[in-house]
NUGU-190803 format. One record per residue (C-alpha): residue in one letter; x, y, z. Coordinates in steps of 0.05 Angstrom, whole numbers. Example, Ala and Ser with C-alpha at 12.3 -4.5 7.8 and 13.67 -1.06 7.14 Angstrom:
("A" (246 -90 156))
("S" (273 -21 143))
This chain:
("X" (-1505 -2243 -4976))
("X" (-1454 -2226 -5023))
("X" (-1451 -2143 -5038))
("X" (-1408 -2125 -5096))
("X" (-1339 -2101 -5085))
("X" (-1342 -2031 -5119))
("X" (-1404 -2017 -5065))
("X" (-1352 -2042 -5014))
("X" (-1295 -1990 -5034))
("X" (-1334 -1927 -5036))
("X" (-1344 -1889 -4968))
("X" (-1409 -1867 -4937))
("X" (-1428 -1799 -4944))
("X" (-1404 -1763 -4888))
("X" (-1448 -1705 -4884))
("X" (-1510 -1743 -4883))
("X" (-1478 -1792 -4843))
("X" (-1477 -1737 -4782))
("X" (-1536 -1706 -4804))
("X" (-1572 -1778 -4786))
("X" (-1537 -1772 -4727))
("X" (-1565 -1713 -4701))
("X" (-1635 -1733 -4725))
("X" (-1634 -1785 -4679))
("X" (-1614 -1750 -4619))
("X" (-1659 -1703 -4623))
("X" (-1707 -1755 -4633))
("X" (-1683 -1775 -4561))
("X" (-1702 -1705 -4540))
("X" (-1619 -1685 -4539))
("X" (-1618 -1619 -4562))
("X" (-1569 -1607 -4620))
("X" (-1556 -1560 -4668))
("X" (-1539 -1596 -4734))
("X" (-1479 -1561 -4779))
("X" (-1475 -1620 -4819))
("X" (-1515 -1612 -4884))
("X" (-1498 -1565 -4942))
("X" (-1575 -1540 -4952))
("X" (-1614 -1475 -4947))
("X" (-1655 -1473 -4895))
("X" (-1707 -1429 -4932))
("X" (-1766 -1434 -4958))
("X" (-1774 -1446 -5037))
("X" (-1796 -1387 -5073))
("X" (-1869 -1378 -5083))
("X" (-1876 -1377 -5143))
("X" (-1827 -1439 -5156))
("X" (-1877 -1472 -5110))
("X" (-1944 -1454 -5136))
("X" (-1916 -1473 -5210))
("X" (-1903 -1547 -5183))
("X" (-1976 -1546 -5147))
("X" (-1992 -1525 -5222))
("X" (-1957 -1580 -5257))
("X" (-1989 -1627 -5219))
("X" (-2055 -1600 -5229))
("X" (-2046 -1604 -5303))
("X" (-2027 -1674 -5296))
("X" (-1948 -1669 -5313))
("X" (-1946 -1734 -5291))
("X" (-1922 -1783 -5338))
("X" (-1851 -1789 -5369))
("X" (-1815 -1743 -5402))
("X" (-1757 -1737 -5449))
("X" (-1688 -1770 -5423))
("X" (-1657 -1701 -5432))
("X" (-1707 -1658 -5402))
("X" (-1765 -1620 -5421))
("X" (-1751 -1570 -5481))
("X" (-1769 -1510 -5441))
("X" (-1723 -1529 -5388))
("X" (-1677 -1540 -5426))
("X" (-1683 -1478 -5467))
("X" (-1681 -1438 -5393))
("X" (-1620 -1467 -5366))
("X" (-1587 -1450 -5431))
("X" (-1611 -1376 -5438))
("X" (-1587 -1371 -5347))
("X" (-1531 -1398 -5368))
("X" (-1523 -1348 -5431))
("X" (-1540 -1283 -5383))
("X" (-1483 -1305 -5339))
("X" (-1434 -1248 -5328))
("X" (-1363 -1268 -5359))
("X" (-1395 -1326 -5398))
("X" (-1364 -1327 -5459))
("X" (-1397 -1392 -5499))
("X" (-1464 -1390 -5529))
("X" (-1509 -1442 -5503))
("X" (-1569 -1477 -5534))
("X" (-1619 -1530 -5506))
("X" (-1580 -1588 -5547))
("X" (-1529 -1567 -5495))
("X" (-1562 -1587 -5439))
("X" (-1572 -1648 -5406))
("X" (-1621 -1643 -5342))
("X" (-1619 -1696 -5296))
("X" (-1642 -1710 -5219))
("X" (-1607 -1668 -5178))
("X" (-1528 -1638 -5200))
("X" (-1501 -1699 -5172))
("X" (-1532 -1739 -5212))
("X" (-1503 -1703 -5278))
("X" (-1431 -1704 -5241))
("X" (-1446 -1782 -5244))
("X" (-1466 -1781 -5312))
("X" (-1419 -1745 -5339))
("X" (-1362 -1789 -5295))
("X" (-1394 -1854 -5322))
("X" (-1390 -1836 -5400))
("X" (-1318 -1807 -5402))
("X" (-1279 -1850 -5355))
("X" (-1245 -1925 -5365))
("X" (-1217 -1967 -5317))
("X" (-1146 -1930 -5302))
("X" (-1166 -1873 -5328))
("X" (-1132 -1818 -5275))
("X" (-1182 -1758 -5252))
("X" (-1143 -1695 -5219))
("X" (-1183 -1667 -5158))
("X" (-1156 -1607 -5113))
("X" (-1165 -1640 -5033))
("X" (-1204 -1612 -4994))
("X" (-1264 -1631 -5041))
("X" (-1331 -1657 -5045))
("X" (-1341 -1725 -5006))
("X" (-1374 -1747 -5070))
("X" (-1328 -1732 -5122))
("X" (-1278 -1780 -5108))
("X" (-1322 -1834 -5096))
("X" (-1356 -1831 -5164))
("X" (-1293 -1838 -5194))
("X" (-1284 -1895 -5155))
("X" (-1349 -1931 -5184))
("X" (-1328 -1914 -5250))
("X" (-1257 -1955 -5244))
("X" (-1220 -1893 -5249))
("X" (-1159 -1873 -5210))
("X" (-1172 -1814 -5159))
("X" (-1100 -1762 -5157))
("X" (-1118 -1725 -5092))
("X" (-1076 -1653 -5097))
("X" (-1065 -1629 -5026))
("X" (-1074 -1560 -5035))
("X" (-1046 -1512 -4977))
("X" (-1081 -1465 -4927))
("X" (-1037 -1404 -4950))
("X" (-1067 -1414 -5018))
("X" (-1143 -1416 -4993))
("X" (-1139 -1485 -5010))
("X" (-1141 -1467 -5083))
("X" (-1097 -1510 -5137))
("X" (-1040 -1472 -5163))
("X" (-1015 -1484 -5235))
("X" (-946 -1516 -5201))
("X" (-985 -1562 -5168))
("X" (-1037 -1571 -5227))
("X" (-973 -1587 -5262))
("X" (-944 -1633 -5225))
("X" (-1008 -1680 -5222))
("X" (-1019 -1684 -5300))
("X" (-998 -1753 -5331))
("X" (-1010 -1781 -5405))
("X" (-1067 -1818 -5361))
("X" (-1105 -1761 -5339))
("X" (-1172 -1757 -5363))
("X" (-1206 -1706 -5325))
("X" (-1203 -1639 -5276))
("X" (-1251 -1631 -5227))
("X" (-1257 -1557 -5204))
("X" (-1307 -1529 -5159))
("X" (-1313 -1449 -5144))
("X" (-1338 -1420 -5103))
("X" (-1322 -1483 -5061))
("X" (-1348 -1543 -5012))
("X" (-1316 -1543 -4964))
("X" (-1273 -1488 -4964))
("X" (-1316 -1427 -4984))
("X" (-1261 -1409 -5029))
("X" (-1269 -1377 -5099))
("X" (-1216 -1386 -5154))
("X" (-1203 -1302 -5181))
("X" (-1204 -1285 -5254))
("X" (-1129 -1288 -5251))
("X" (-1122 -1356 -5221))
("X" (-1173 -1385 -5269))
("X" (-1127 -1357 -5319))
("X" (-1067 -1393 -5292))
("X" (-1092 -1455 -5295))
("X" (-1133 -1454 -5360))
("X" (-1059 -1442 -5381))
("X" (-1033 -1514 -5363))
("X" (-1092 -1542 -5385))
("X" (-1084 -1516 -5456))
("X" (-1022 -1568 -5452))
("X" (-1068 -1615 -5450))
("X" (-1122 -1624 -5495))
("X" (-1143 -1693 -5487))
("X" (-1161 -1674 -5406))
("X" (-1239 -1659 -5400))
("X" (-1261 -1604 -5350))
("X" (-1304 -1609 -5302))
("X" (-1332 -1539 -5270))
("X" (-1382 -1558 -5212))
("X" (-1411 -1484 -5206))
("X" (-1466 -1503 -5163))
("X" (-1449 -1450 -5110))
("X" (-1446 -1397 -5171))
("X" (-1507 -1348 -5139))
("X" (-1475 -1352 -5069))
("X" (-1419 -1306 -5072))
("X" (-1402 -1249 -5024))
("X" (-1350 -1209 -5055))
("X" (-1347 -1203 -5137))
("X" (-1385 -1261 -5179))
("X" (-1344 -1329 -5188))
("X" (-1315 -1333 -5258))
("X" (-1351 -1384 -5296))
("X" (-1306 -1435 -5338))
("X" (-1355 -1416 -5386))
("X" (-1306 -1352 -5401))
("X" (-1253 -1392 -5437))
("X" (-1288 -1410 -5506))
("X" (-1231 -1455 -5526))
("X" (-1241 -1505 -5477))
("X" (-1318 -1505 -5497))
("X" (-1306 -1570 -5536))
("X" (-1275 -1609 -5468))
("X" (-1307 -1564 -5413))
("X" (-1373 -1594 -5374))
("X" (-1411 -1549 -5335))
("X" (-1453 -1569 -5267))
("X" (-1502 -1540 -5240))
("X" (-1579 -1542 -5218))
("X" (-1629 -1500 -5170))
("X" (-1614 -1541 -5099))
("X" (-1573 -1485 -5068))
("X" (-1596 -1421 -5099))
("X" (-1674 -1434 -5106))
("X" (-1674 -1472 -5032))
("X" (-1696 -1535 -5085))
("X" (-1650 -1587 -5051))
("X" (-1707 -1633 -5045))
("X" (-1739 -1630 -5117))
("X" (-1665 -1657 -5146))
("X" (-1659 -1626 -5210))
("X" (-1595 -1607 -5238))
("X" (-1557 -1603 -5302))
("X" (-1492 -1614 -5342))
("X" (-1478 -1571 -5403))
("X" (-1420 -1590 -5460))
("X" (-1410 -1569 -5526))
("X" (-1387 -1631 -5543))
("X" (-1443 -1665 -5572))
("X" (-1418 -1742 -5570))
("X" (-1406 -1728 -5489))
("X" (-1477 -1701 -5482))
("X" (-1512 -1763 -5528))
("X" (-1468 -1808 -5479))
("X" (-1492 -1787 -5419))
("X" (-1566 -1784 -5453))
("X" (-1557 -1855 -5466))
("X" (-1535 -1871 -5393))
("X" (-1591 -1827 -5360))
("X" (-1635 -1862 -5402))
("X" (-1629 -1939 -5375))
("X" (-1615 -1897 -5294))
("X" (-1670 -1849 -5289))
("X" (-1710 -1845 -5342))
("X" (-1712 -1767 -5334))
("X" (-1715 -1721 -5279))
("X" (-1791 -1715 -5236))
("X" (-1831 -1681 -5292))
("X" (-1868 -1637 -5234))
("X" (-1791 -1615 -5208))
("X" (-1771 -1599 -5286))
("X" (-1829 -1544 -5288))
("X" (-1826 -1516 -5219))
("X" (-1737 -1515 -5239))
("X" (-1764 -1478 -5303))
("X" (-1802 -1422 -5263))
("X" (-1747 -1407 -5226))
("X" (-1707 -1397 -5283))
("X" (-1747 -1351 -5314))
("X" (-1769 -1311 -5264))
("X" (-1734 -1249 -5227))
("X" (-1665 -1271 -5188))
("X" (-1700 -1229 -5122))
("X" (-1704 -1288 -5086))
("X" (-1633 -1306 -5097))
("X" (-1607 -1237 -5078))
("X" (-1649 -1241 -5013))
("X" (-1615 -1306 -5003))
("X" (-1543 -1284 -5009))
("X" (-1553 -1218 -4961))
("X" (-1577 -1262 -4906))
("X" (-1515 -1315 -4918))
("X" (-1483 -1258 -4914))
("X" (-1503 -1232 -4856))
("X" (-1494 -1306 -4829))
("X" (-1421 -1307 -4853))
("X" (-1402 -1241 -4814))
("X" (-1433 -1265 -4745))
("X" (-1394 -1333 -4751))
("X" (-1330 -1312 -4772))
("X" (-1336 -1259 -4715))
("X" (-1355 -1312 -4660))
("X" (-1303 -1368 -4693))
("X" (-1241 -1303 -4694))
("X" (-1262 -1299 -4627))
("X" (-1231 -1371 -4606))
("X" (-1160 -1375 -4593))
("X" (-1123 -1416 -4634))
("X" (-1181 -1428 -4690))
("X" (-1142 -1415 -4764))
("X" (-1192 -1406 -4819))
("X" (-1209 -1371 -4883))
("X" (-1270 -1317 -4882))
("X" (-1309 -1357 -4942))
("X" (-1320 -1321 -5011))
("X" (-1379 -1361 -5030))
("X" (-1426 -1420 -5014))
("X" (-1452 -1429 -4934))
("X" (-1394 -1459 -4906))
("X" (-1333 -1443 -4847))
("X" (-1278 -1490 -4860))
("X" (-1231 -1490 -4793))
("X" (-1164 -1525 -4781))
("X" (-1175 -1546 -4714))
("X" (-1106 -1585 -4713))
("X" (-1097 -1551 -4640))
("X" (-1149 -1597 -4619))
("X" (-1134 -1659 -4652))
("X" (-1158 -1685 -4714))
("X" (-1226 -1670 -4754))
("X" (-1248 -1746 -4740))
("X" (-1238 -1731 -4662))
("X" (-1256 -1662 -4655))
("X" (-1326 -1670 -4695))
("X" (-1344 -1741 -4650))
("X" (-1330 -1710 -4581))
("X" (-1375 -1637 -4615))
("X" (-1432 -1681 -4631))
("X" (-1423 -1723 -4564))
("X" (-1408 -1674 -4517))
("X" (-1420 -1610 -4537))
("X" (-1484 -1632 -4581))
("X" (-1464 -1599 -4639))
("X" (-1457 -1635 -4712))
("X" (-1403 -1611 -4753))
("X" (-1371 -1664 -4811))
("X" (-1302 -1675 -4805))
("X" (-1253 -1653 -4860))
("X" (-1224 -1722 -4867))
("X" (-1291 -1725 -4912))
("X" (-1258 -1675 -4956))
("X" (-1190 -1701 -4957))
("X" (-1164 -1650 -4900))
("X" (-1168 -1688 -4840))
("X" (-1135 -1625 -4793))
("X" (-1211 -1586 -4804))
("X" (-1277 -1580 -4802))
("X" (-1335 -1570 -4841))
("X" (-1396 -1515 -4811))
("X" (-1448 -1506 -4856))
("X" (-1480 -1436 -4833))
("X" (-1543 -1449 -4870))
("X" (-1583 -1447 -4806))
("X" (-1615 -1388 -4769))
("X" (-1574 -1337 -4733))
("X" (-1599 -1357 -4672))
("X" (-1571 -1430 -4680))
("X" (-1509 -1408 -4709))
("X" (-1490 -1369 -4638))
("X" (-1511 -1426 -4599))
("X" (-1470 -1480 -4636))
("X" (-1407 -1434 -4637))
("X" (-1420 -1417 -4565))
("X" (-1417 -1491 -4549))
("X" (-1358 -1509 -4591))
("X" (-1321 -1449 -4556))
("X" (-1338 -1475 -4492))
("X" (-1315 -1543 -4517))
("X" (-1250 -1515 -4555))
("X" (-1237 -1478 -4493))
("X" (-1242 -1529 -4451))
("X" (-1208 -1582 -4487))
């Protein structure tokens, strides 16, 4: 059977690729603590739940507008508005919901990239990012970023990887993998280059936005004179525990950009799961308590593996500033590929190697499991570190 070439030059996704893994040997009865997948393991709010039990009991069933529903719409805008340092006013013609934020970073990839068309993204990144590039015949220009820096871009560096080809910026802060979150004053910096260059589009995947530990990321959102170029990502996977109802959305002022990418959703999707767009709208508008109860116990999950992965001689890593994840170099070890095959093989513990991420000397532990499992994996990788 013939499978078409651009399926053929895009790499699996790494993360669920281990995550599979470990399913299936603990489906053997192996006992393994999976690291591997960037989801809260909570439960979705109750309310957010009972408003999709009430959805479906008054029969939101049927298809909706491409865009999203006008209330949801109208939410994400006014969350977006209420956003401390946010700086452009938002309306529902802003807003594009679609299934799931990766699906709008897809969207919004497909309608403003051609064939050659270069697309700047800071390495470590995403596993996805690069790869939907990729699909859209663009050229991926990895920037290595360095450990000293927190793995964060500098405007040097920004710079030096700008062409007359470059098309698009993809930034994401508070990071996957790294944890790391760009400051006021580095934002700054690099909004600076980027003035140089009006013809390069934006895009600000602030997913991670409500997971923060320190002060609240600066939104894009702050510099109004990118509004015109800048596209903002986001959705409710990672601060409402929604990974599983995949609804997420892409904002832009720029209204061609947004009927574009209405236009694509519309012969993909169709729209997002109608029952998903009002249980996303209820969490919205309701209190944030949820979400603060979220981030104290990340918190409290950040401290205790930090503490147990300081403990391990010759583990180098950053204490993250947002998201759920601990982003090691474990060079002493070997690489990322070989130190996360022989975890997951011999020390039954599944971790995704930073070669996913474009940093193949780390990686990746998603600490968005309980307490208890997070001192039995690091407990076992000690004991295989140690060992090793």
């Amino acid at each position: 059977m013939q499978i078409a070439e651009r399926i053929l030059k895009i790499e699996a996704s790494q993360s669920l690729v281990m995550a599979a893994r470990a399913k299936a040997m603990a489906a053997a009865g192996i006992d393994v603590v999976s690291m591997s997948l960037g989801e809260p393991d909570m439960d979705t709010p109750k309310s957010v739940r009972l408003a999709a039990q009430e959805a479906v009991d008054n029969h939101w069933s049927h298809y909706g507008p491409v865009a999203g529903i006008p209330a949801l719409r109208e939410a994400v805008a006014k969350y977006q508005n209420g956003i401390e340092g946010n700086a452009i006013h938002w309306c529902a013609e802003d807003v594009l919901v679609s299934a799931g934020a990766k699906m709008a970073i897809y969207d919004a990839i497909q309608a403003i990239i051609n064939p050659g068309d270069e697309v700047v993204i800071p390495m470590p990144s995403w596993v996805s990012y690069s790869e939907m590039v990729k699909l859209a015949e663009g050229v991926v220009v990895p920037v290595e970023t360095k450990f000293e820096n927190r793995y964060c871009i500098t405007p040097e560096e920004l710079r030096k990887a700008l062409t007359p080809k470059t098309r698009m910026i993809i930034l994401c802060s508070p990071n996957n993998p790294t944890g790391s979150v760009y400051s006021a004053a580095e934002l700054e910096e690099l909004v600076k280059v980027l003035r140089e260059f009006p013809e390069v589009f934006i895009l600000a995947d602030e997913i991670y936005n409500e997971l923060f530990y320190r002060a609240a990321p600066v939104t894009l959102a702050h510099f109004t004179d990118l509004a015109e170029r800048l596209i903002i990502i986001n959705g409710v996977s990672k601060a409402f525990a929604m990974t599983g109802y995949r609804v997420g959305w892409l904002m832009s002022k720029n209204k061609a950009f947004v009927s574009a990418c209405v236009r694509l959703q519309g012969q993909i999707v169709t729209c997002a799961t109608m029952v998903a767009q009002k249980a996303s709208e209820a969490a919205l508008s309701g209190n944030m308590k949820c979400v603060e109860e979220m981030r104290s116990i990340f918190a409290s999950r950040r401290k205790l593996i930090c503490g147990l992965a300081a403990a391990i001689p010759g583990m180098k890593f950053h204490e993250p500033e947002g998201a759920f994840y601990l982003f090691p170099d474990v060079s002493a070890w070997g690489t990322g590929d070989e130190v996360a095959e022989r975890l997951l093989e011999e020390a039954h513990v599944a971790v995704v190697s930073g070669s996913a991420f474009g940093c193949p000397s780390c990686i990746r532990l998603s600490y968005a499991i309980s307490e208890e499992e997070i001192k039995k994996a690091m407990e076992r990788i000690a004991a295989f570190l140690i060992k090793a």
